[in-house]
Backbone as numpy.savetxt, mean C-alpha at the origin, in Angstrom:
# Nx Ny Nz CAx CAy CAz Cx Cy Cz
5.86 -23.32 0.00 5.00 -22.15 0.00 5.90 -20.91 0.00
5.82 -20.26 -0.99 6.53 -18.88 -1.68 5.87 -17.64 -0.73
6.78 -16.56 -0.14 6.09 -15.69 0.56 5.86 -15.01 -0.45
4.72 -13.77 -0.26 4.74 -12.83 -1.57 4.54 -11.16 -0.93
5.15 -10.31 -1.76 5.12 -8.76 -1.22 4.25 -7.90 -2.67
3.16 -7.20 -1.94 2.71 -6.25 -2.65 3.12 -4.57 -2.32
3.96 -4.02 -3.84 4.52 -2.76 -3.49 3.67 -1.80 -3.70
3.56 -0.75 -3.64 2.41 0.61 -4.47 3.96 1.79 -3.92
4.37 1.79 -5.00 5.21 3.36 -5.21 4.11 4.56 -5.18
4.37 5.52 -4.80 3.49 6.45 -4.77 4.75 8.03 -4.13
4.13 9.14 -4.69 4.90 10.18 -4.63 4.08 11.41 -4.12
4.76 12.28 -2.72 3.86 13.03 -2.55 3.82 14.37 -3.47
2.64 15.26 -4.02 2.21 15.67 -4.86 2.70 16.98 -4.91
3.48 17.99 -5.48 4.15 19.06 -5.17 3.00 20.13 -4.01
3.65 20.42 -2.79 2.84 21.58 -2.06 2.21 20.40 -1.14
1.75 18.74 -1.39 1.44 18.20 -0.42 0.89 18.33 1.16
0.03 18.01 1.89 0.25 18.36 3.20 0.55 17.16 3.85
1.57 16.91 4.06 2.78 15.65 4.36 1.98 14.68 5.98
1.78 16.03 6.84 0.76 15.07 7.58 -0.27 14.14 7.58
-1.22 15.21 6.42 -2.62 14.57 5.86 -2.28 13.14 5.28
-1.42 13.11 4.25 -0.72 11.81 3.94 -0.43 10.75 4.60
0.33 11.67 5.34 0.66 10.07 6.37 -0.13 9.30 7.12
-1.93 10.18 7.29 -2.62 9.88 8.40 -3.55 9.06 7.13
-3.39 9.59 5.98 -4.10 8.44 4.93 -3.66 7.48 4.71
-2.57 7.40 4.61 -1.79 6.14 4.68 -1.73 5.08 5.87
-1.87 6.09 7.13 -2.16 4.99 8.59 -3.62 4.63 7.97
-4.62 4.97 7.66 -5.92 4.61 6.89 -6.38 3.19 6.54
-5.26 3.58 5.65 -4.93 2.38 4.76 -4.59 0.73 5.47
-3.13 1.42 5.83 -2.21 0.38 6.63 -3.60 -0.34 7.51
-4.41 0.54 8.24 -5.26 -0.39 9.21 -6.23 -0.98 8.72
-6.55 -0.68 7.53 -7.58 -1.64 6.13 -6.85 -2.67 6.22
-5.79 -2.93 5.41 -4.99 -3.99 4.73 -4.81 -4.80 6.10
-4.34 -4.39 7.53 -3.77 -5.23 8.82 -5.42 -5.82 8.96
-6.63 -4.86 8.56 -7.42 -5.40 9.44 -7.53 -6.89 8.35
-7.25 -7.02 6.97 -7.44 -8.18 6.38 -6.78 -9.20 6.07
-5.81 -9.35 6.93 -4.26 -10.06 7.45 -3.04 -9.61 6.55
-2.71 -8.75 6.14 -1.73 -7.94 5.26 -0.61 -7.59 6.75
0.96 -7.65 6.64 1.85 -7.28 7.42 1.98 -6.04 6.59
2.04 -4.81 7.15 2.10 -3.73 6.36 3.68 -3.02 6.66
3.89 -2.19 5.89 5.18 -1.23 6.32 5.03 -0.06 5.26
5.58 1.24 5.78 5.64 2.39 4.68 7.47 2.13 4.75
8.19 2.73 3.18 9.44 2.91 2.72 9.63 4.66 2.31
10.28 5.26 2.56 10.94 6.55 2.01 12.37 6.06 1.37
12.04 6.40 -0.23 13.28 6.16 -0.96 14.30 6.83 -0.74
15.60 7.09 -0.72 16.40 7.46 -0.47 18.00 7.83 -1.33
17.45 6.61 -2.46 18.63 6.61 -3.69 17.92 6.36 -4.52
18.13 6.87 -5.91 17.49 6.83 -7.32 16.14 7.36 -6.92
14.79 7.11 -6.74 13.84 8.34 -7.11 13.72 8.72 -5.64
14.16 9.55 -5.50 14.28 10.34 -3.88 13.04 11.12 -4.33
12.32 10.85 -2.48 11.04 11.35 -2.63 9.87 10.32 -2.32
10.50 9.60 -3.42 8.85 8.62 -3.51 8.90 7.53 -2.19
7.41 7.16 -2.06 7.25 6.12 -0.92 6.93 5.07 -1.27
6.86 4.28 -0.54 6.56 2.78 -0.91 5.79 1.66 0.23
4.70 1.79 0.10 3.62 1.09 0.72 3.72 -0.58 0.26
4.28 -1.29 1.44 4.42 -3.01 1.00 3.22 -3.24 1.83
3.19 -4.68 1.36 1.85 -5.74 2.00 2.97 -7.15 1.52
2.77 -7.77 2.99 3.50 -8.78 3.47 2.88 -10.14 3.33
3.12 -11.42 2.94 2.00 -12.36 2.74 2.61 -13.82 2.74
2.24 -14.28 3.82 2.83 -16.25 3.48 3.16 -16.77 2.65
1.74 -16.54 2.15 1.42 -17.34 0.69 0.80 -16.54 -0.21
0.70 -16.91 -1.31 -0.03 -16.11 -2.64 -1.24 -16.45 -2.33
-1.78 -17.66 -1.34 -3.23 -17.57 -1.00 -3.80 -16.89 -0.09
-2.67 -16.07 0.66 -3.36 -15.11 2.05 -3.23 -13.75 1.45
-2.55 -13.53 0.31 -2.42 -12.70 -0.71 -4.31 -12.37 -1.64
-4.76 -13.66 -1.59 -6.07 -13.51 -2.59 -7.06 -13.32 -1.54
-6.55 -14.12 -0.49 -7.72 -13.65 0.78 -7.89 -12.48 1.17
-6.90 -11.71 1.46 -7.06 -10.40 1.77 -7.30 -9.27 0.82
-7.14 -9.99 -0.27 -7.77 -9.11 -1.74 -9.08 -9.02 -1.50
-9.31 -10.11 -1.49 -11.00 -10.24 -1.43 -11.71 -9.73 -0.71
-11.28 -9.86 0.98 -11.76 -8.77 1.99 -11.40 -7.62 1.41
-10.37 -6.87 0.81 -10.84 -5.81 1.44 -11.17 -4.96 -0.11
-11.54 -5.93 -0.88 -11.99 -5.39 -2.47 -13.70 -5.27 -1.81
-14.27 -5.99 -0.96 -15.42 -6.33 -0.45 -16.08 -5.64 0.99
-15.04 -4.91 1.35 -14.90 -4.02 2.37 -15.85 -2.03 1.99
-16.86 -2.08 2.19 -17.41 -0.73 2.06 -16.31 0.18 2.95
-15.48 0.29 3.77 -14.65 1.03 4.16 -13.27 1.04 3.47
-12.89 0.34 2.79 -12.03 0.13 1.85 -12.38 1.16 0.88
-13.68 0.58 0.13 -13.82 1.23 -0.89 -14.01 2.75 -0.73
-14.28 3.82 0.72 -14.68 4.71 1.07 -13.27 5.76 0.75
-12.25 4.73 1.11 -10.94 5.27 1.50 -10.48 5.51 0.00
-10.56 4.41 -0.79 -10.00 4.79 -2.06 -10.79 6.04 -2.74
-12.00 6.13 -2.69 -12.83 7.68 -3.02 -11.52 8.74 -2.45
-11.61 8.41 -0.81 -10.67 9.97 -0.33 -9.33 9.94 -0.89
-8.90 8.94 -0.94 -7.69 9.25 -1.42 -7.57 9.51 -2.77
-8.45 9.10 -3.46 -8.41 10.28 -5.03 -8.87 11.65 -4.79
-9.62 11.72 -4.19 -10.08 13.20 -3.76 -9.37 13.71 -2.92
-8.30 13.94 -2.29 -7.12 14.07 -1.59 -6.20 15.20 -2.71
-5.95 14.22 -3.73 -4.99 15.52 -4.55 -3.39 14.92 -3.56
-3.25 14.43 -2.97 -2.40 14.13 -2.03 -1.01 13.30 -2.22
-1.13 12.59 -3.71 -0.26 12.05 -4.02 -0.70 11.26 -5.17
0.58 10.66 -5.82 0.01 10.24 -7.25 1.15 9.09 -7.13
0.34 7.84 -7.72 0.58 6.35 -8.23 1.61 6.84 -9.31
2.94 5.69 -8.60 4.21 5.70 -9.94 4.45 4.51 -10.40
3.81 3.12 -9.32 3.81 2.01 -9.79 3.35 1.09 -8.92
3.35 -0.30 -9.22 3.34 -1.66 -8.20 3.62 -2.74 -8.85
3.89 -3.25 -7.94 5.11 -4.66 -8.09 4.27 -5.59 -7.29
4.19 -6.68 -7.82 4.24 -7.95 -7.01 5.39 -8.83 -7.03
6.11 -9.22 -6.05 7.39 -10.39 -5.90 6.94 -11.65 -5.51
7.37 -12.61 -5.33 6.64 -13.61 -4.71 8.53 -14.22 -4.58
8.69 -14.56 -2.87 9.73 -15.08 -2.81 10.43 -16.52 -3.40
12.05 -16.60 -4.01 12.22 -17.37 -4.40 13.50 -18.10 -3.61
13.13 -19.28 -2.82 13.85 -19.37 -2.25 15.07 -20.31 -2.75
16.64 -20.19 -2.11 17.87 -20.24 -2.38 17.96 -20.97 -1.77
């Protein structure tokens, strides 16, 4: 059983209000924990300085689809993704899925 990580790059938006962000992002983080997701935020530091990086942590690629499902199925989920487009607060640069390969 392969662990797997979901990334979302994301960049805050010139003029940003850096707090508001972060408290959308705790938002978030407690969506995804509440649907068994290990969460963490990243601040890049080399090559695109600036941008952040929101992971989701996962056993398996099947606790990966489980927690899709909650929280694709989640009316508070879906509430959050409204605010955070309506936010103005930051803008999507990418996402990655890895799925570990072990050595």
């Amino acid at each position: 059983m392969s662990s797997v990580i979901l990334e979302y790059v994301f960049k805050p938006n010139p003029g940003a209000d850096m707090p508001a962000l972060m408290e959308l992002t705790k938002e978030a983080a407690a969506l995804w924990k509440t649907h068994g997701a290990k969460v963490s935020l990243w601040g890049v530091q080399v090559g695109e300085i600036g941008n952040m990086t929101f992971s989701a942590h996962f056993e398996s690629s099947a606790k990966l689809g489980a927690t899709l499902d909650g929280l694709n199925s989640d009316p508070a989920f879906v509430a959050w993704r409204v605010k955070s487009n309506k936010s103005g607060l930051g803008s999507w640069v990418r996402s990655n899925q890895s799925y570990e390969i072990p050595i």
